[in-house]
N, C-alpha and C positions, 0 to 999 in steps of 0.2 A: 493522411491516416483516417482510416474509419471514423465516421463524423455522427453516428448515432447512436453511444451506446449506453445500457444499464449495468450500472455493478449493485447486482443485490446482495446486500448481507442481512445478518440481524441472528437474534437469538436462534441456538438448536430450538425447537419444538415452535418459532413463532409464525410459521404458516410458509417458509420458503417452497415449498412442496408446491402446495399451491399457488403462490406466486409463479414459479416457473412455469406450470401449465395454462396460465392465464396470459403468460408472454409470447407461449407458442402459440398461444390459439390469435394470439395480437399480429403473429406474423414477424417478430423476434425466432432468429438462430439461438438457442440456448447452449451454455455449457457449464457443468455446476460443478463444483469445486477445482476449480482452474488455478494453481498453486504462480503465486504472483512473480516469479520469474521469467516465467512463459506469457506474461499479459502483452507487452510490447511487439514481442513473437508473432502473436496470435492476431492482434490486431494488423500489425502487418501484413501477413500473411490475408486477412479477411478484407485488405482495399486491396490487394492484387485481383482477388475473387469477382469483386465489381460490390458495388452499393447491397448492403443488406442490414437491417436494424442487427446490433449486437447485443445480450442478453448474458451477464458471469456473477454466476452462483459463489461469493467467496463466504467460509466461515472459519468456524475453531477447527476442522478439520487436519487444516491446514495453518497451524499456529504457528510455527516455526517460519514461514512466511508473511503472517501479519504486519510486520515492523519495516514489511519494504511495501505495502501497499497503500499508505496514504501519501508517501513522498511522489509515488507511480501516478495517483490520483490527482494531484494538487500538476506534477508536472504534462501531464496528457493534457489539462482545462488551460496552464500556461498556453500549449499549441494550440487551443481553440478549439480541442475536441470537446461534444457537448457529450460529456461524461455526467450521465444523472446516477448519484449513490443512492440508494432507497434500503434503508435498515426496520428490519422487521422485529418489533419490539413485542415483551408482554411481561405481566407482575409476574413475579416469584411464583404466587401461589396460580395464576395460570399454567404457568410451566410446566409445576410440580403436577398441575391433576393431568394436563397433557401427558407425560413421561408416564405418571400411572395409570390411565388408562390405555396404552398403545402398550406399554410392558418393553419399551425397546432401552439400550443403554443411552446415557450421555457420553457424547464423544471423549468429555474429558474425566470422566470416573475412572478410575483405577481398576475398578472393580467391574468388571466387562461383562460376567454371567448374566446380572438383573439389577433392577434397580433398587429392589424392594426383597428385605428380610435374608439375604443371603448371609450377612454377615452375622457375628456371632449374637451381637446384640439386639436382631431381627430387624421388624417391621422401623422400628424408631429410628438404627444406625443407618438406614437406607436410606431413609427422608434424609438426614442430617446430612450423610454424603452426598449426596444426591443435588443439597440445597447449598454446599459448597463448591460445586461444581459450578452450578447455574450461576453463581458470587462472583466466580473466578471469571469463567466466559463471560460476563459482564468488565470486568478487568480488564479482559485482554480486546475486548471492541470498542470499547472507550473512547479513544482518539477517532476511527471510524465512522463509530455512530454521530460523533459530533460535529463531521463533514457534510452527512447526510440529511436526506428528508425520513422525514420517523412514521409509523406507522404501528402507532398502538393496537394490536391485534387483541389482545384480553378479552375485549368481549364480542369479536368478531365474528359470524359465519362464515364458510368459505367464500360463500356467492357474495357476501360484503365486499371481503378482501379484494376479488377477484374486478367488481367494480370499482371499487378505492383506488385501484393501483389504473385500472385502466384508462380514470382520468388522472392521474399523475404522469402517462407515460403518452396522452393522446397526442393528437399534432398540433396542440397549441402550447402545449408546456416546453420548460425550457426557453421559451421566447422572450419571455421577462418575467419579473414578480406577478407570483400565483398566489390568490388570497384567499384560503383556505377555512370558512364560517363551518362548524359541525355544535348543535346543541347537546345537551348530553343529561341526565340526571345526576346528581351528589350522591345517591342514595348506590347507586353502581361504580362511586369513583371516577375520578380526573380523569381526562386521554392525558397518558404521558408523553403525546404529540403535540401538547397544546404549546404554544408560544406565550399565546396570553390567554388567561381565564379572566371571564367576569360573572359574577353571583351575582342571578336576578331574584333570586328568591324572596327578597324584601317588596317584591313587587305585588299585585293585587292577583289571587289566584284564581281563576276559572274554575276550577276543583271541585269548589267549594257551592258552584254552583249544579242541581241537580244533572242540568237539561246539558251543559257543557262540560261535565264530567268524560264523559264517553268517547268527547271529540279532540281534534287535536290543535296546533297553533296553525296549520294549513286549512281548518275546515275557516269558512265566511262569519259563523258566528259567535264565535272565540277570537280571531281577528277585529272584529266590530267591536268585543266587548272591551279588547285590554287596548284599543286605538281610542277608543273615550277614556281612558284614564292619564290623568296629566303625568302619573310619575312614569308610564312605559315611553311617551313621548321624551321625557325627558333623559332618562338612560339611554335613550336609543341615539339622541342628540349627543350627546357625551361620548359614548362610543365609538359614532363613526367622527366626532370629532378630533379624537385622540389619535385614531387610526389615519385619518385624512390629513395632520400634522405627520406622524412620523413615518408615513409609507414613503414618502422619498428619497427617505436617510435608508430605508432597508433596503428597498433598491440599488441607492446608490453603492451599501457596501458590498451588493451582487449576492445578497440572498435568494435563490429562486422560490423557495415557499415561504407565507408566514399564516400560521393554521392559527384562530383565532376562535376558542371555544368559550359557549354559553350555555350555562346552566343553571336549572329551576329542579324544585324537588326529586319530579317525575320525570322530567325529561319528555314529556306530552303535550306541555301549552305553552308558558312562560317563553322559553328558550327556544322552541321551536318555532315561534310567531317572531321575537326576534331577528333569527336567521336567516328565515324568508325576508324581513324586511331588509334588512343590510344585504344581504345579496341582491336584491333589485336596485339598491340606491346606488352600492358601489361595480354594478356592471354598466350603469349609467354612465361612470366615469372610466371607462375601458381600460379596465383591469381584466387580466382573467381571472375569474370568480369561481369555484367550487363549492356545494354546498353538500353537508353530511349529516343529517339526523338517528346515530347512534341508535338512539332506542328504537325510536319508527324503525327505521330499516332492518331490523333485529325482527322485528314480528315476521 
């Protein structure tokens, strides 16, 4: 059976759009809302065709089928197919200004005209439904999402995403555990991709200094300053020593990512100097290594 494929889901409004056209441009066959009766079918049908990366858009669309596709999921990886699930997440109030600025329905509103002020009670009863909706489809992907590799979209740009996913999907992934460092600021909120958070913030801040204000944890002189303070040597020891005890156990129970975020006020130094460094130390040890700075790559 077909030995290459993506099942993308995740929230309406969380960037599937764009994922799928970052699949084609990948060289992925795409096909979106593929109602999961027809998956075994389909694949079938696509190893008679000869070798081609496979690409399926599943969502609430197709709800009434949800309840047979993670058995479908679980039994396809039984036969060795490398079935990578990638669920496309984001907060509530991401969603919500998404839907309000695009003006388009949620697949699961009742209420199909608009999203906003149609009902009797206007502008408020549309949020409210609107925000029950997005509750529900949360409900009903649940068991799915918690198959998957996650992909906090919230404060993403397209061109983010578009890169995000392309090393999720390159030719090294899927081979073994993928160690996934992204720094981030508090001040913007958690990735709710993260597996593990650690708060550097107690740390000595570059900030605070005029001339290192402006720079980031990748420039040489912010590196220099927080590498002469005992306490980042010593979080940073801590860290990968946690991580260097339990990466075997996670492997062993055949997790293919574990996304491990760091964060400091800004998201500019602390956390990004970090990052850089545990990703040099632990590509040392031939892992494959990812690395993701949130804020930076947002400018």
């Amino acid at each position: 059976m077909q030995g290459d494929v993506v099942l993308l889901t995740g929230m309406s409004g969380g960037g599937k759009s764009v994922a799928m056209h970052a699949l084609e441009d990948a060289g992925y066959f795409c096909v979106d809302n593929l109602p999961a009766e027809l998956l075994l079918d389909f694949l079938r049908l696509e190893q008679q065709r000869g070798e081609r990366r496979v690409a399926i858009a599943v969502d609430v669309r197709s709800a009434g089928s949800l309840p047979l596709m993670l058995p479908l999921l679980r039994g396809l990886r039984s036969q060795g197919v490398a079935v990578r699930s990638i669920f496309l997440d984001a907060s509530d109030e991401a969603l919500m200004r998404r839907f309000s600025e695009t003006r388009r329905p949620h697949p699961l509103r009742e209420d199909r005209d608009t999203n906003f002020g149609a009902l009797d009670g206007g502008a408020d009863d549309g949020h409210r439904v609107l925000l029950d909706a997005i509750r529900l489809e949360r409900e009903l992907l649940g068991a799915l999402k918690a198959e998957s590799t996650v992909i906090d979209t919230s404060q993403l740009r397209p061109a983010q995403l578009r890169t995000w996913l392309g090393d999720l999907v390159g030719p090294n992934a899927g081979t073994k555990l993928t160690l996934v460092f992204e720094s981030f600021a508090f001040k913007h909120g958690v990735p709710s991709d993260a597996d593990f958070v650690f708060d550097v913030r107690v740390l000595p801040n570059p900030y605070y200094d005029r001339e290192l204000r402006p720079l980031t944890g990748r420039d040489v002189p912010v590196a220099a300053y927080l590498a002469a303070q005992p306490e980042v040597g010593l979080m940073m020891g801590q860290i990968a020593g946690f991580l260097s005890r339990w990466l075997p156990n996670f492997a062993a129970d055949q997790r293919s990512y574990l996304t491990v975020a760091i964060g400091c006020t800004g998201g500019q130094h602390r956390s990004v100097y970090l990052v850089e460094m545990l990703v040099r130390q632990f590509s040392h040890h031939g892992h494959v290594v990812l690395k993701r700075h949130r804020e930076l790559d947002a400018r």
